[in-house]
SEKE-620854 format. One record per atom (N, C-alpha, C, O): residue number from 1; atom name; x negated, y negated, z negated. Coordinates in steps of 0.1 Angstrom, whole numbers, plus 5000, padded with zeros to 4 digits. Example, Ala and Ser with C-alpha at 12.3 -4.5 7.8 and 13.67 -1.06 7.14 Angstrom:
! SEKE-620854
+-----+----+------+------+------+
:   i : at :   c1 :   c2 :   c3 :
+-----+----+------+------+------+
:   1 :  N : 4868 : 5057 : 4922 :
:   1 : CA : 4877 : 5045 : 4922 :
:   1 :  C : 4868 : 5033 : 4922 :
:   1 :  O : 4858 : 5033 : 4915 :
:   2 :  N : 4872 : 5022 : 4929 :
:   2 : CA : 4863 : 5011 : 4929 :
:   2 :  C : 4871 : 5000 : 4921 :
:   2 :  O : 4866 : 4989 : 4920 :
+-----+----+------+------+------+
//
This chain:
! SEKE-620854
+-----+----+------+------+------+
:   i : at :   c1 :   c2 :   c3 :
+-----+----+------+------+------+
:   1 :  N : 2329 : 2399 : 4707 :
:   1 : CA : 2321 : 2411 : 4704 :
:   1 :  C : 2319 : 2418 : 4718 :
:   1 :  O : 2329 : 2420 : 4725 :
:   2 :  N : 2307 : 2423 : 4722 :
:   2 : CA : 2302 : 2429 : 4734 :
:   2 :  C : 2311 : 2444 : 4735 :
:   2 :  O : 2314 : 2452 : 4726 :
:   3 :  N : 2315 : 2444 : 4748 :
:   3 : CA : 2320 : 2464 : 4750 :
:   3 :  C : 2315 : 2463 : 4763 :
:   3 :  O : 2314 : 2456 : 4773 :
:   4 :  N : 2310 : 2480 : 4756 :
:   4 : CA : 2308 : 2487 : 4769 :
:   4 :  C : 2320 : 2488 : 4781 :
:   4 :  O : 2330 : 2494 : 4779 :
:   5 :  N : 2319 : 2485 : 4787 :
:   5 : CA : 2327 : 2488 : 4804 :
:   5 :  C : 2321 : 2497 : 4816 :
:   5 :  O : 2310 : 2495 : 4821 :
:   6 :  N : 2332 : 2508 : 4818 :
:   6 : CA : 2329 : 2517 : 4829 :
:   6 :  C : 2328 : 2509 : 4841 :
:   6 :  O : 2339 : 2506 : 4846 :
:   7 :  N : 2316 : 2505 : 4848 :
:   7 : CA : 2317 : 2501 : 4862 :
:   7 :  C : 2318 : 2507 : 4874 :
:   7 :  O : 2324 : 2500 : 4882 :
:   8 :  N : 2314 : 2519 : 4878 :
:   8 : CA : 2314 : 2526 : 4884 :
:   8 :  C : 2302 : 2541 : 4885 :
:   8 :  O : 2295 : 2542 : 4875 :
:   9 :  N : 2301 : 2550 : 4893 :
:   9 : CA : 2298 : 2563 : 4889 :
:   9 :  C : 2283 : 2562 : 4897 :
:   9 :  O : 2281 : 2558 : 4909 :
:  10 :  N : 2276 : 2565 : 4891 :
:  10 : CA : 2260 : 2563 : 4897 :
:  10 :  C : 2256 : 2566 : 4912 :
:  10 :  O : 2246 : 2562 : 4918 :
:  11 :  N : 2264 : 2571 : 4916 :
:  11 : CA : 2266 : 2575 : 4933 :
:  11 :  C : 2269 : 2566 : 4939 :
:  11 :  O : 2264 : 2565 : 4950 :
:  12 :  N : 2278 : 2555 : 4935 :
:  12 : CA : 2282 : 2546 : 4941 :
:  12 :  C : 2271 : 2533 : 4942 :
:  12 :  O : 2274 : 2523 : 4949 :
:  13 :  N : 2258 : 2534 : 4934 :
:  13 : CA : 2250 : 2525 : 4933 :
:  13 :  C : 2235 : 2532 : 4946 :
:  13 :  O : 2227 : 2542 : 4944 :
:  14 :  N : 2235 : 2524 : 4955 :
:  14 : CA : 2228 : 2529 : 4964 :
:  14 :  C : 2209 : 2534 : 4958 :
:  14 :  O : 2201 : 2524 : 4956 :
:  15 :  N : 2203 : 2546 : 4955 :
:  15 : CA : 2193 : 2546 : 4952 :
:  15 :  C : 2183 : 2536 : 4962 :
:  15 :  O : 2183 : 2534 : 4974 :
:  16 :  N : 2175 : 2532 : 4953 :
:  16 : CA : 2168 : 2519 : 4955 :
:  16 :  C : 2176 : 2509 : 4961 :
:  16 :  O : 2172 : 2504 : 4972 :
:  17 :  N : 2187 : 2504 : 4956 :
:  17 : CA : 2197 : 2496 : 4963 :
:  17 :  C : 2205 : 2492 : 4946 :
:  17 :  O : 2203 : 2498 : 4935 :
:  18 :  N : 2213 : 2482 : 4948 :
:  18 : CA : 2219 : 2477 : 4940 :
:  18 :  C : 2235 : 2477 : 4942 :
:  18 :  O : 2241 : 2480 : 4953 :
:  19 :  N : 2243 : 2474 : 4931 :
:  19 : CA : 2260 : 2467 : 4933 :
:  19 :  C : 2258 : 2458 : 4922 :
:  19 :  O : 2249 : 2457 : 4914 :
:  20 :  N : 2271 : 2449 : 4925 :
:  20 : CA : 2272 : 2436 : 4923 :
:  20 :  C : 2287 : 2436 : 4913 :
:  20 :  O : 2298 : 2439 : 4917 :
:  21 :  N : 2283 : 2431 : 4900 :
:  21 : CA : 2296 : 2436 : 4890 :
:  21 :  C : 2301 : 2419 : 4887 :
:  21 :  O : 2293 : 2410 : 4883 :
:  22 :  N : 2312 : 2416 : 4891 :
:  22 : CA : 2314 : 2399 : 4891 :
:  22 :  C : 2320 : 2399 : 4875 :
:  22 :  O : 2327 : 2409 : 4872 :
:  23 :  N : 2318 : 2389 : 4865 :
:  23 : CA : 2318 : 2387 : 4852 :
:  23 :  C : 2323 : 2375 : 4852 :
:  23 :  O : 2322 : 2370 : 4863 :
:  24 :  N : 2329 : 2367 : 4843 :
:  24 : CA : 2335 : 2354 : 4834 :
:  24 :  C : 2319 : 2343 : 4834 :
:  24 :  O : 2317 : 2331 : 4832 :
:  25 :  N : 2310 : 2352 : 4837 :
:  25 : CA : 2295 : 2344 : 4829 :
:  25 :  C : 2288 : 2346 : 4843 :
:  25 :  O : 2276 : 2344 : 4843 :
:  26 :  N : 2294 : 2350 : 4855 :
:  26 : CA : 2289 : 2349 : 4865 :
:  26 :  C : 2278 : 2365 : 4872 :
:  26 :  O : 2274 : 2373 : 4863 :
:  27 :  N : 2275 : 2369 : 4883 :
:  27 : CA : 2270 : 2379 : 4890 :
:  27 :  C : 2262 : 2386 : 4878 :
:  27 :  O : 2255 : 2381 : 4869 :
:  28 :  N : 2264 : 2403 : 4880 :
:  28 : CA : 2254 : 2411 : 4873 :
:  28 :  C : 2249 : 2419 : 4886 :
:  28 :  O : 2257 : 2423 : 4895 :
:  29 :  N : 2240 : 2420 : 4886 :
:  29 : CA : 2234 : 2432 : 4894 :
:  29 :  C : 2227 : 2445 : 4893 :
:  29 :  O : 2216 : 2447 : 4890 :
:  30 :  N : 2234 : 2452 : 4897 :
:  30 : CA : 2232 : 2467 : 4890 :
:  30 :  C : 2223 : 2477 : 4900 :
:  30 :  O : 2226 : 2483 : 4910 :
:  31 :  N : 2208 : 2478 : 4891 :
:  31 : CA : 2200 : 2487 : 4906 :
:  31 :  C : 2197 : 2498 : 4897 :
:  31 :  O : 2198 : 2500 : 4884 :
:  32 :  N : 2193 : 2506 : 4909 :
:  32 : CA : 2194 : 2521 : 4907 :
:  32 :  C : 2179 : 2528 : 4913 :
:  32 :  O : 2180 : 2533 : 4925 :
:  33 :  N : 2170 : 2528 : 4909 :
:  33 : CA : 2156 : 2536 : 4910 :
:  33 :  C : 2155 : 2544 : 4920 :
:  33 :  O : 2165 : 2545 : 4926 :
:  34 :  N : 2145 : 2551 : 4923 :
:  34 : CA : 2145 : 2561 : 4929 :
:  34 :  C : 2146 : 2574 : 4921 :
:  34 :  O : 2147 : 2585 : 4925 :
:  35 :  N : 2145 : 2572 : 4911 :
:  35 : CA : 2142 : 2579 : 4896 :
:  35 :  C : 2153 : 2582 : 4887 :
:  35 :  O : 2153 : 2588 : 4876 :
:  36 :  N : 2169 : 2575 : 4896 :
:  36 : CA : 2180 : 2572 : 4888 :
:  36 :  C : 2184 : 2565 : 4878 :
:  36 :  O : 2195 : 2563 : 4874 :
:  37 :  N : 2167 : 2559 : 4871 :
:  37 : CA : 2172 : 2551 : 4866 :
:  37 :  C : 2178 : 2537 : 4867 :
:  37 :  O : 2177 : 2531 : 4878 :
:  38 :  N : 2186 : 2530 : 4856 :
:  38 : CA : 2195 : 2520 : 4860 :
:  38 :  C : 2195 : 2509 : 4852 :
:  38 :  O : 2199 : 2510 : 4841 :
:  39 :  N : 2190 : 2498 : 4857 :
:  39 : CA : 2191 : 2486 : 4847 :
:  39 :  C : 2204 : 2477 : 4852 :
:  39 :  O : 2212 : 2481 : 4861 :
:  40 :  N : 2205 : 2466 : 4845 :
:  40 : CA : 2214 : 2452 : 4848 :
:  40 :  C : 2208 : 2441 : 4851 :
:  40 :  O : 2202 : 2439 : 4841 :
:  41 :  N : 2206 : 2433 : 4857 :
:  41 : CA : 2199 : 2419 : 4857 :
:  41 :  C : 2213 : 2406 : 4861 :
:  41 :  O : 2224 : 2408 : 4867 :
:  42 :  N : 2209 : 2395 : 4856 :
:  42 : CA : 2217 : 2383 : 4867 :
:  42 :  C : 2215 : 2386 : 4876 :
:  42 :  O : 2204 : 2389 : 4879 :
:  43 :  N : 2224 : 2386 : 4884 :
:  43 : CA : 2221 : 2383 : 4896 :
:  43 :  C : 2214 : 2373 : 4900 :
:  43 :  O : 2216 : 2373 : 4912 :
:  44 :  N : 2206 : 2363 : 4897 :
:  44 : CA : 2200 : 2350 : 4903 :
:  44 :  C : 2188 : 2353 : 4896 :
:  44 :  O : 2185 : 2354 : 4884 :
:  45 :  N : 2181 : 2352 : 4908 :
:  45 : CA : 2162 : 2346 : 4902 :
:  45 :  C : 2166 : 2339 : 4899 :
:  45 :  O : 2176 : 2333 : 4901 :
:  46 :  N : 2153 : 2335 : 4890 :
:  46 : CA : 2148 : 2320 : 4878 :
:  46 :  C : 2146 : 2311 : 4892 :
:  46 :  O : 2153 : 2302 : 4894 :
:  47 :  N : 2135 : 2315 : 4900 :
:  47 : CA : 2126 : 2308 : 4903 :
:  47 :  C : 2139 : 2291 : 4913 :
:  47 :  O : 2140 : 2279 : 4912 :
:  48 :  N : 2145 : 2300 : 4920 :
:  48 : CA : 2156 : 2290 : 4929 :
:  48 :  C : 2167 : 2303 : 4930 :
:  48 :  O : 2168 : 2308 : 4941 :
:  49 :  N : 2171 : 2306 : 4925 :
:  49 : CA : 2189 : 2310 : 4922 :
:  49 :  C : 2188 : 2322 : 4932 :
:  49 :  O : 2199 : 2327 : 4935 :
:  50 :  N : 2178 : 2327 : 4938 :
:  50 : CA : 2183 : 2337 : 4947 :
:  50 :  C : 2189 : 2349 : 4944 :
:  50 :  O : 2184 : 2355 : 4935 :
:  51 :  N : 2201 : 2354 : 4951 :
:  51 : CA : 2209 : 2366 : 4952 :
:  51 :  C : 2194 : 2382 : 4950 :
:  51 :  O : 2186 : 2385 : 4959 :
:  52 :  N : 2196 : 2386 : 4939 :
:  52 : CA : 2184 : 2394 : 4934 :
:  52 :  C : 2192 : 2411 : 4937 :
:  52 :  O : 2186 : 2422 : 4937 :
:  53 :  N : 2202 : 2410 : 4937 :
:  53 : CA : 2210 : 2423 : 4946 :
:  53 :  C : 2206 : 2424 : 4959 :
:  53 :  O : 2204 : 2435 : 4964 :
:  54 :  N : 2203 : 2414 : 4966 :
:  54 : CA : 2199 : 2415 : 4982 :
:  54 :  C : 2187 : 2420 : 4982 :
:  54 :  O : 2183 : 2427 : 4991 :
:  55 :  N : 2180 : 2416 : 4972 :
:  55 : CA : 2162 : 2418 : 4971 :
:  55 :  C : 2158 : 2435 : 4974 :
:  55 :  O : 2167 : 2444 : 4974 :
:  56 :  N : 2144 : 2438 : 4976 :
:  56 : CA : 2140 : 2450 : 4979 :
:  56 :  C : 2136 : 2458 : 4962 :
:  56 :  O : 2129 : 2452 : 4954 :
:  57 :  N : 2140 : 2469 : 4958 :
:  57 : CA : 2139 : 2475 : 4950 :
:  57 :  C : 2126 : 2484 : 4949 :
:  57 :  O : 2127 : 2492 : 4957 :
:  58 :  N : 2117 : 2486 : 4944 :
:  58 : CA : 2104 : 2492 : 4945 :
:  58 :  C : 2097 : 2494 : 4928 :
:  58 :  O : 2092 : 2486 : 4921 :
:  59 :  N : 2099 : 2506 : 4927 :
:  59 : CA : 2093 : 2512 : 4916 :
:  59 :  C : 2104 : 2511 : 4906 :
:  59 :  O : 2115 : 2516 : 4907 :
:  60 :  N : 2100 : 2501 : 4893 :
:  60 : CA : 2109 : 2491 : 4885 :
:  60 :  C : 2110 : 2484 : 4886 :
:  60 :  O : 2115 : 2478 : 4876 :
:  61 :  N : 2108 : 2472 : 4901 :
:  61 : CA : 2109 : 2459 : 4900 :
:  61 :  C : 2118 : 2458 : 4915 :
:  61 :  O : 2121 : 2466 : 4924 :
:  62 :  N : 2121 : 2445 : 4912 :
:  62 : CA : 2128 : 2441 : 4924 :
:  62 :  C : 2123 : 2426 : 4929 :
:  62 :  O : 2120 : 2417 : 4922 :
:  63 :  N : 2122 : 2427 : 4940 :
:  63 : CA : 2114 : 2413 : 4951 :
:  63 :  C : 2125 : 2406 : 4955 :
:  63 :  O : 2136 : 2410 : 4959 :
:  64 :  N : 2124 : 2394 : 4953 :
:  64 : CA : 2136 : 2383 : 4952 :
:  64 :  C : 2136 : 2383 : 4968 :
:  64 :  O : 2126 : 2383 : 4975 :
:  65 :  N : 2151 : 2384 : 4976 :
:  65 : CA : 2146 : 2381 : 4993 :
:  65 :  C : 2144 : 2365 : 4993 :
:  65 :  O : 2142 : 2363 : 5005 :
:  66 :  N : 2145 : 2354 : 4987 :
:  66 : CA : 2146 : 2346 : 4992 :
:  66 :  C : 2131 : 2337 : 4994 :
:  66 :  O : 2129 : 2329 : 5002 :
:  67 :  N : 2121 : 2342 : 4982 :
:  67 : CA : 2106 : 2338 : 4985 :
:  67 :  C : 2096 : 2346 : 4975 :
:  67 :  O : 2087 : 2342 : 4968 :
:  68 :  N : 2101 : 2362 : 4978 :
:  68 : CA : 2092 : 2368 : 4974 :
:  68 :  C : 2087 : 2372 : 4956 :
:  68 :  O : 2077 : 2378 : 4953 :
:  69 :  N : 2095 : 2366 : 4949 :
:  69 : CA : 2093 : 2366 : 4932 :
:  69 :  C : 2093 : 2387 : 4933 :
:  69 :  O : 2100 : 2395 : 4940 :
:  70 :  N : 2084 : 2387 : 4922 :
:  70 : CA : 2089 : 2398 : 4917 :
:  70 :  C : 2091 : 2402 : 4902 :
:  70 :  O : 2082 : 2402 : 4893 :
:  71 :  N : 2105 : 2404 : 4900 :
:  71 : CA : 2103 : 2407 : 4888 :
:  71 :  C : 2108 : 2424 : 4880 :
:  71 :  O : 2110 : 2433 : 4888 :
:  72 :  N : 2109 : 2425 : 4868 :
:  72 : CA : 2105 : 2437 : 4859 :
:  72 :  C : 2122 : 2439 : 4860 :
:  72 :  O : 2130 : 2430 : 4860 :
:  73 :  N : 2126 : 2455 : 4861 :
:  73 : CA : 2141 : 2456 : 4861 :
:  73 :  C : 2139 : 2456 : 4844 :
:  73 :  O : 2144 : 2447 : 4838 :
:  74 :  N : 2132 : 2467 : 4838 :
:  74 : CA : 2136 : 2466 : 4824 :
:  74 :  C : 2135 : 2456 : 4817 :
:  74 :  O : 2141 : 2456 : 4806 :
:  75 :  N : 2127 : 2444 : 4820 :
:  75 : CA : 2129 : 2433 : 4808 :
:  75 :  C : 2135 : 2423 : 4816 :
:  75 :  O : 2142 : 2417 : 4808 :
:  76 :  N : 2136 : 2418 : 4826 :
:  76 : CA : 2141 : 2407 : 4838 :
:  76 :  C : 2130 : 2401 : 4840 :
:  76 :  O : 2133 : 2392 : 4848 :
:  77 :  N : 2114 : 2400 : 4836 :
:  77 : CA : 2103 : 2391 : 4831 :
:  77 :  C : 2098 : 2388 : 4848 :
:  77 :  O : 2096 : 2396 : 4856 :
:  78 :  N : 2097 : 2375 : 4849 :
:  78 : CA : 2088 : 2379 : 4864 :
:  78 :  C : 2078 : 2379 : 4862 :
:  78 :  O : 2072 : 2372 : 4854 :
:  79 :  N : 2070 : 2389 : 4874 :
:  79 : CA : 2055 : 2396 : 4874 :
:  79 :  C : 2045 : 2387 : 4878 :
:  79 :  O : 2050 : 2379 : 4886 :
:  80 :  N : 2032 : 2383 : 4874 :
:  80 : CA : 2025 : 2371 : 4873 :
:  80 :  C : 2021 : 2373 : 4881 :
:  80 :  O : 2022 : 2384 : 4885 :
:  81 :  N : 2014 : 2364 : 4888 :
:  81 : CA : 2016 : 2348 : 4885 :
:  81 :  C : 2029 : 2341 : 4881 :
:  81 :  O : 2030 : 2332 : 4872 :
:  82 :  N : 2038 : 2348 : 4889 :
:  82 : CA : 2053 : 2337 : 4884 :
:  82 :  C : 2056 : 2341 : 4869 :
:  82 :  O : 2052 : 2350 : 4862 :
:  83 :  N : 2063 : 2330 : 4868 :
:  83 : CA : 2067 : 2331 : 4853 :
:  83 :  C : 2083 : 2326 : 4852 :
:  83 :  O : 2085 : 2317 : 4860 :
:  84 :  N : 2093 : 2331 : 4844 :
:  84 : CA : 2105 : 2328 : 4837 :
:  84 :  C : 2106 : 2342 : 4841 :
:  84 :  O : 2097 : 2350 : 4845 :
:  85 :  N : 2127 : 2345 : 4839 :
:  85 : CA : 2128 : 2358 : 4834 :
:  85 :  C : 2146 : 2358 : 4837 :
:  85 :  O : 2153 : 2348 : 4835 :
:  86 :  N : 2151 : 2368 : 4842 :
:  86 : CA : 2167 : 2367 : 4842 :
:  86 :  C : 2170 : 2379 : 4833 :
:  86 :  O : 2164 : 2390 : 4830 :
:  87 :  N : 2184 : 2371 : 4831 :
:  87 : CA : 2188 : 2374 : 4821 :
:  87 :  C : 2191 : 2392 : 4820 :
:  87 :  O : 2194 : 2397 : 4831 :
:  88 :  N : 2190 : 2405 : 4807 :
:  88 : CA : 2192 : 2412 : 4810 :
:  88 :  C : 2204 : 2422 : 4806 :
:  88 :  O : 2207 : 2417 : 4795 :
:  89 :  N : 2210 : 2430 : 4807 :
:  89 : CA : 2221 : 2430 : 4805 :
:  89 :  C : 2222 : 2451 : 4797 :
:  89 :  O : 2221 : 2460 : 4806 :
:  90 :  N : 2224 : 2454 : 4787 :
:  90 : CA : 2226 : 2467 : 4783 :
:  90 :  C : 2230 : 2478 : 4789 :
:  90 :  O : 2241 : 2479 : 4784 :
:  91 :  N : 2229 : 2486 : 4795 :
:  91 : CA : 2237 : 2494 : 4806 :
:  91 :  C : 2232 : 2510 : 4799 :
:  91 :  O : 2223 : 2512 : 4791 :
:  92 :  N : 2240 : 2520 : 4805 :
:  92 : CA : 2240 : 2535 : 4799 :
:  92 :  C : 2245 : 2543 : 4808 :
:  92 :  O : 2257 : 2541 : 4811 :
:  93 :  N : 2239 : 2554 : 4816 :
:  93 : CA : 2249 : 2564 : 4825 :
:  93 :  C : 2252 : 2571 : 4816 :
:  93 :  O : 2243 : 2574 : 4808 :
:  94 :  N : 2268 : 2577 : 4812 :
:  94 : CA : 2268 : 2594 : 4803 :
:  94 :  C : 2280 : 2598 : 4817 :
:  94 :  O : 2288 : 2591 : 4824 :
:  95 :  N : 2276 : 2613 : 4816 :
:  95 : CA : 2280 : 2623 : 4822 :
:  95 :  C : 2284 : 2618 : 4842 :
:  95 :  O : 2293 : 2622 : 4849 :
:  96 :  N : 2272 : 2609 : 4845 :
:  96 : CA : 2273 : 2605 : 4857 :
:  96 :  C : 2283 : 2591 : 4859 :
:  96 :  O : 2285 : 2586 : 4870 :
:  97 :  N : 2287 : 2587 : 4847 :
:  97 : CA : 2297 : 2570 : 4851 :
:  97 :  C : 2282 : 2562 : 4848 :
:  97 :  O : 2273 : 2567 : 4842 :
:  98 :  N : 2282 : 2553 : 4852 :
:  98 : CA : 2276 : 2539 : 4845 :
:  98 :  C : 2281 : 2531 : 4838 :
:  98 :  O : 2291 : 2526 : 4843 :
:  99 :  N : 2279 : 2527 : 4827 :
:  99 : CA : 2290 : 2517 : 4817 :
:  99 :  C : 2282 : 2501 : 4816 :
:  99 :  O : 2270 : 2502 : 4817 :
: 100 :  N : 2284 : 2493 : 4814 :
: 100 : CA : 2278 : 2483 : 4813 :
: 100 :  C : 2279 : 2472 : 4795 :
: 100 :  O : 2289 : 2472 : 4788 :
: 101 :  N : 2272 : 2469 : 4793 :
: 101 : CA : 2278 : 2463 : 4783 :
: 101 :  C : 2277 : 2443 : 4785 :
: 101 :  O : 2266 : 2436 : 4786 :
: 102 :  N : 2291 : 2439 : 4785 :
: 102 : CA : 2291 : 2429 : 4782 :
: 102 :  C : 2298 : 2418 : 4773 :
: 102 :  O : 2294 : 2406 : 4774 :
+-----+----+------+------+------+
//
């Protein structure tokens, strides 16, 4: 059964920048808007496995650094032309923590 888990306090997630929550099922990556808002993604693009925490953060999407993919924070979908999708993960700030659910 999924629980929510306190990861850390929204301050600690760099605006337009990410942190990196290590899991049993492998890298989550946790970015943070300029807007404060906060999604979860795998860590790894579809396209070739790249590290998607390293990537540049812009608007709701994030730019894979490794060959430029972009994909959607709120659904993981990548932005077309490319196509596949990482995986996405439940997440909630209350009273300034971030919790994650996995």
């Amino acid at each position: 059964m999924a629980e929510w888990k306190s990861i850390c306090t929204l301050d600690e997630i760099p605006r337009l920048g990410s942190r990196v929550v290590r899991s049993t099922s492998g890298d989550i990556a946790v970015f943070r808007t300029s807007g404060n808002e906060v999604f979860a993604l795998r860590d790894q693009c579809p396209h070739k496995g790249g590290p998607l925490s390293q990537g540049l953060v812009h608007g709701n999407q994030v730019t894979c650094p490794l060959h430029g993919w972009k994909l959607r924070l709120d659904s993981g979908e990548a932005v077309a032309p490319d196509e596949g999708c990482a995986r996405r993960y439940p997440i909630r700030v209350d009273s300034g923590m971030v919790f994650l659910q996995i």
